[in-house]
N, C-alpha and C positions, 0 to 999 in steps of 0.2 A: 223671331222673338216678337212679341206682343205690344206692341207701345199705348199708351194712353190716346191718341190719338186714332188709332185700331178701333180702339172702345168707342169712341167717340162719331166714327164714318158706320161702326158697326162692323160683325164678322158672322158669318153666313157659318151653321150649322147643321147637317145630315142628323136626322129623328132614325131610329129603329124601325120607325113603320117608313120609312124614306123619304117622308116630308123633309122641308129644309126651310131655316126659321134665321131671321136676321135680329141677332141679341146688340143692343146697341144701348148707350147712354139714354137715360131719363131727359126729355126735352118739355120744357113748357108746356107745349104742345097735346105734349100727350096724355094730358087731365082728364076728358071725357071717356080715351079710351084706356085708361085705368080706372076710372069709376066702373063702367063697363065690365070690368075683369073682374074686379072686388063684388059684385052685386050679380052677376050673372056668371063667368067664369067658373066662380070657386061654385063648391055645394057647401050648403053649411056645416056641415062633417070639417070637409078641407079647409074654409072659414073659420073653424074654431081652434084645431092645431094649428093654421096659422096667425091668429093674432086673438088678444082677449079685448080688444078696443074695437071699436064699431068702425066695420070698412065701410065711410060714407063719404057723403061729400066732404066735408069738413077736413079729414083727414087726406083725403087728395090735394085740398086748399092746401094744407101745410104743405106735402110733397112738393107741389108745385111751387113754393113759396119758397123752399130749399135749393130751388135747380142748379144754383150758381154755387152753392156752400162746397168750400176745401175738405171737411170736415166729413162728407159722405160720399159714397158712390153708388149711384142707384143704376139700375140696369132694365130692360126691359124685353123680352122677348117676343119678337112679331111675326104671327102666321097671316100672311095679307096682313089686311087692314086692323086685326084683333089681335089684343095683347093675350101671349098665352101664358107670359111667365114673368113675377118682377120682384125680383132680389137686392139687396142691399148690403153696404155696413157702415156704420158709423162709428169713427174715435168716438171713446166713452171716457170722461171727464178724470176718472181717476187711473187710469191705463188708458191713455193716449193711441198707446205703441199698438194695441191689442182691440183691433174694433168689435164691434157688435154685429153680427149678421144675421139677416130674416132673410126668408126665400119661400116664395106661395109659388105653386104649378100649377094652372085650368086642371080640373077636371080630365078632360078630352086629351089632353097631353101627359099625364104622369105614366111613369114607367118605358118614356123611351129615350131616357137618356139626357134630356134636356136640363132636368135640376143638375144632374153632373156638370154639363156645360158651361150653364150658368157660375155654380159653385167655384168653377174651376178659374174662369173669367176673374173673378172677385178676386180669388186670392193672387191670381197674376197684377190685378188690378193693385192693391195692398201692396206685393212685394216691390211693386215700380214705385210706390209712393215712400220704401223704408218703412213700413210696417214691420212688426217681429213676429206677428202670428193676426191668427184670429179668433174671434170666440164667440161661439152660437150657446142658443138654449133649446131644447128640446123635450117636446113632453115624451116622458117615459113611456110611455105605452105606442110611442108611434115608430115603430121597432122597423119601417121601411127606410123613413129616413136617417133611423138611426144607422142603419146596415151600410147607407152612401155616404156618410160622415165618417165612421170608423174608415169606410174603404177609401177617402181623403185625406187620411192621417187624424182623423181628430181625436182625443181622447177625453175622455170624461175625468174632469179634474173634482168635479162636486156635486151640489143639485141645490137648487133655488124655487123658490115657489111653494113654500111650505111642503116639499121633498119631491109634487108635481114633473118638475122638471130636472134634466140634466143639464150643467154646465160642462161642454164638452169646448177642445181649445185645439187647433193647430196653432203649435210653434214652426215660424219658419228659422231653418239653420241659417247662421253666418256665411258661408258656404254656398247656399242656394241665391242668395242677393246679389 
């Protein structure tokens, strides 16, 4: 079983092309090479399904200004020295219970299995902290990730973003905690 602590030392993951990649908690530290990721990583295609806010410094500045916050869990995926992967969630003000999650994959990495990893992390992550579910948005047209969220349990509860997006939600059972 998983402990927060896990997340924290890091847990070593097998890629489909048979790399292996250490997903481990957001550190301080690790600002330049998240900027890094956001600026060179992504292409701007993958840049734009994932975030409509400018992946810059500024926004790193926050990240890093968050490190210590109860309130999120941010995650990071390391091939060597280079981030390839960095996902989150954060309780959202009016469902607490129910965070928010975002998840960007490099380029050079998607389709081997990593965004699962990651994904899967988070919501172990969430169920150790008494979470009840989780809840992403997704632009409708991005029907890859959409395929990895239904095959997570999520389901589409709505759509936000002036009809753009899907609000899809894993509930977790009583049962499963």
């Amino acid at each position: 079983m998983l402990s927060l602590l896990d997340l924290e030392l890091g847990v070593w993951v097998k890629l489909r092309n048979g790399e292996h990649v250490l997903i481990r908690k957001f550190r301080r530290t690790d600002g330049d090479a998240l900027y890094e990721f956001f600026t060179k990583g992504l292409s701007p295609t993958s840049r734009k399904l994932y975030s409509v806010q400018p992946l810059d410094r500024n926004l790193v500045d926050i990240v890093v200004s968050e490190v210590d916050a109860t309130d999120v869990l941010r995650l990071v995926a390391f091939h060597g020295e280079r981030i390839v992967g960095y996902a989150y969630w954060r309780q959202q003000l009016f469902n607490p219970k129910i965070p928010l999650l975002s998840i960007a994959i490099a380029d050079s990495h998607q389709g081997l299995g990593l965004g699962q990893a990651m994904m899967e992390l988070l919501i172990e992550g969430a169920k150790l902290k008494g979470m009840e579910g989780i809840e992403l948005h997704v632009l409708k047209h991005n029907q890859r990730a959409i395929r990895l969220y239904r095959k997570l349990g999520f389901k589409v509860v709505g759509d936000t973003d002036n009809g753009r997006q899907w609000v899809m939600v894993l509930r977790f059972s009583d049962d499963e905690r």
